[in-house]
N, C-alpha and C positions, 0 to 999 in steps of 0.2 A: 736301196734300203738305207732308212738314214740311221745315225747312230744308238737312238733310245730303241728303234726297232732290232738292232744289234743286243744291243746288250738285253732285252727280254727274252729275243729269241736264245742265246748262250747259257741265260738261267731257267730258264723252260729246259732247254736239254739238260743241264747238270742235275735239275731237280727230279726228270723225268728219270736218268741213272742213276743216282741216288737211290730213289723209290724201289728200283728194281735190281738193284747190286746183289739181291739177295740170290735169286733164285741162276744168273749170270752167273757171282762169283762160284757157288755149287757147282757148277758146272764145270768153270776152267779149272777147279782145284778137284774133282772128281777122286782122280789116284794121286791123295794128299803125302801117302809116302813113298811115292815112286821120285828114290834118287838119283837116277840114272842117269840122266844129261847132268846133274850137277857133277857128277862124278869124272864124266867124260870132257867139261867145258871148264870146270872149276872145283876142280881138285880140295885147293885149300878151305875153300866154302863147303865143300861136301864132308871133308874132313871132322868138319866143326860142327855140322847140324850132323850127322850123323852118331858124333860121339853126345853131344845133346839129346838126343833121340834113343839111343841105348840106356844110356845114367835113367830118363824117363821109364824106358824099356823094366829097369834091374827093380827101381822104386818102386815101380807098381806091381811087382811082387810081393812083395812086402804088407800090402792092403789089401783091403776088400770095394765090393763093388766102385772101378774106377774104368777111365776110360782115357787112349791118350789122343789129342787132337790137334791140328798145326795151326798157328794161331797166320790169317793169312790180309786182315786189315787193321792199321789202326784208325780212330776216327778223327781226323784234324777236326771237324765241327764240335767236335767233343774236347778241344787241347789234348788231346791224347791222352785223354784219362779212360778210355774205354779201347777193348782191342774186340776184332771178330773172328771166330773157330770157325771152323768147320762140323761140326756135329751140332743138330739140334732136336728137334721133336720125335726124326725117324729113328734117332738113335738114344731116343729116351732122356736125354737132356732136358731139364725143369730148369725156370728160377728159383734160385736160391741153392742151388748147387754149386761149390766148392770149386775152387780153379786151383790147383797146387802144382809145385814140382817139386824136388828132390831139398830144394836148399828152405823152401816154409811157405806160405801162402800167397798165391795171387792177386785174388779178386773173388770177386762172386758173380754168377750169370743171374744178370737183370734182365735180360728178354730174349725169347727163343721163336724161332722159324721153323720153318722143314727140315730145313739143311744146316743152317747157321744158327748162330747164338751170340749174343754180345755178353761181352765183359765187361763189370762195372771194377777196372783196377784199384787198388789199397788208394793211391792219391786222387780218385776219385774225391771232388767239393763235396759228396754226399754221405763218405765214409764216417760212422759211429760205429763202433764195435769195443766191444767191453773185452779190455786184458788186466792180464795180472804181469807186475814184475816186480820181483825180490819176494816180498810178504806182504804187497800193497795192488789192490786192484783199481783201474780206472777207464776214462775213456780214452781211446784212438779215436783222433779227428786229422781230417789234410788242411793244411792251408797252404795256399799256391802251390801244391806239388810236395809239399811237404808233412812228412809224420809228426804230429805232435801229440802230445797227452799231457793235459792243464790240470791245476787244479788238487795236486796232490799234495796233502796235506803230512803224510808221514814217509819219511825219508827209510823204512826199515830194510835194509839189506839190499838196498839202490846206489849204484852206483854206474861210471861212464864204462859201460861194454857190457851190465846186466842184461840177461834175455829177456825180450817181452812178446806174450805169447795169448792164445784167447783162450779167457778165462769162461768157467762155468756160468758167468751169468750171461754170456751172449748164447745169438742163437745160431753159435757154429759149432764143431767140434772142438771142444775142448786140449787145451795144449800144443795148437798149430804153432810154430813158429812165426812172428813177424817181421822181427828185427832183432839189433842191438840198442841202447840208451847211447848216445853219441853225444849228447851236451845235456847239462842239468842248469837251468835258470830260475832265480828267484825272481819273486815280485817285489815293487819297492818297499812294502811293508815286510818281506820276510817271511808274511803268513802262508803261503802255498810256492808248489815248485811247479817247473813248467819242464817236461823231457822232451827234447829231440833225439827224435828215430831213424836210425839208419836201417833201411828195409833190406832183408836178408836174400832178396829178388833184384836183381837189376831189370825194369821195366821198361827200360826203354832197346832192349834183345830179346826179345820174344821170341821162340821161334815152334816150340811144341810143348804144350802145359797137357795135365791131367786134370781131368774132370773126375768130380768123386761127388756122388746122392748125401745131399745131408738132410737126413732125420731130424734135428731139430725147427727145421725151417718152417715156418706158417703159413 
């Protein structure tokens, strides 16, 4: 077999798993909270998704219709801007439903399975979502991996570690947590500010988020 036929046949198979990861990974991840051999192999790993998995546990008391699920791929084809659950269709999981944990907002599911669901995360290229922070509302957009929110023309009760959170004009739940203001920049005219966002989520440690039905979604 000479090489071009190597290298078709190798993308033929990753494309062929790829396509089909869905219905696979359901499968190996079955009893998604069964920690049992982490317990027994790795103690200190078990340690930590576990006390993870409670904090989720205690939160979703607190709420109404939610559900908790282990998030079990990220998408490198995606630059990791997308992760995949384990819940989807059979467990009533829609797009446009809510990804949260305890510390503020995830992501949102942009496409659902049987079994699985993907998440389109906050640094997602394709995030707009309308928040408020201090007494000034605007947009959330990512660039490279990063929160920012342009454009803002009044400064009222904005400052570095103000909370910014989504406001009534998006079409999520109102008042989620998404970060803190971590730098404020001007443009060279002075006329608008430009905030960088530190996201109140660490996204690159996933390990079990809640899903919660949002009513506002279209």
């Amino acid at each position: 077999m000479n090489k071009n036929k190597k290298i078709i046949l190798i993308l033929f198979i990753f494309l062929v798993i790829y396509f089909i990861k869905e219905p696979v990974i359901a499968l190996l991840f079955k009893n998604d909270f069964n920690l049992k051999d982490k317990a027994c192999n790795y103690p200190e790993e078990y340690l930590k998704l576990k006390d993870e998995y409670d904090a989720l546990l205690e939160y979703k008391t607190t709420i109404n219709d939610t559900l908790i699920s282990k998030v079990i791929f990220y998408d490198p084809l995606e630059f990791f801007e997308t992760v995949t659950i384990i819940k989807g269709k059979s467990e009533n999981v829609a797009v446009g439903d809510l990804v949260i944990n305890e510390l503020g907002l995830i992501g949102i599911v942009s496409k659902v399975n049987t079994h699985t669901s993907k998440v389109a995360l906050l640094p997602n290229k394709d995030t707009h979502i309308a928040v408020h922070i201090g007494d000034v509302d605007g947009l959330l957009t990512s660039e490279n991996g990063n929160l920012v929110i342009k454009n803002i023309t009044r400064m009222d009760n904005i400052n570095v570690g103000s909370s910014v959170t989504t406001s009534n004009y998006s079409l999520l739940q109102t008042g989620l947590l998404i970060g803190n203001v971590k730098e404020i920049k001007t443009n060279d005219e002075n006329l608008s500010y430009e905030l960088l966002i530190e996201p109140a989520v660490n996204f690159n440690n996933l390990n079990y988020v809640t899903i919660r039905k949002n009513g506002n979604y279209e």
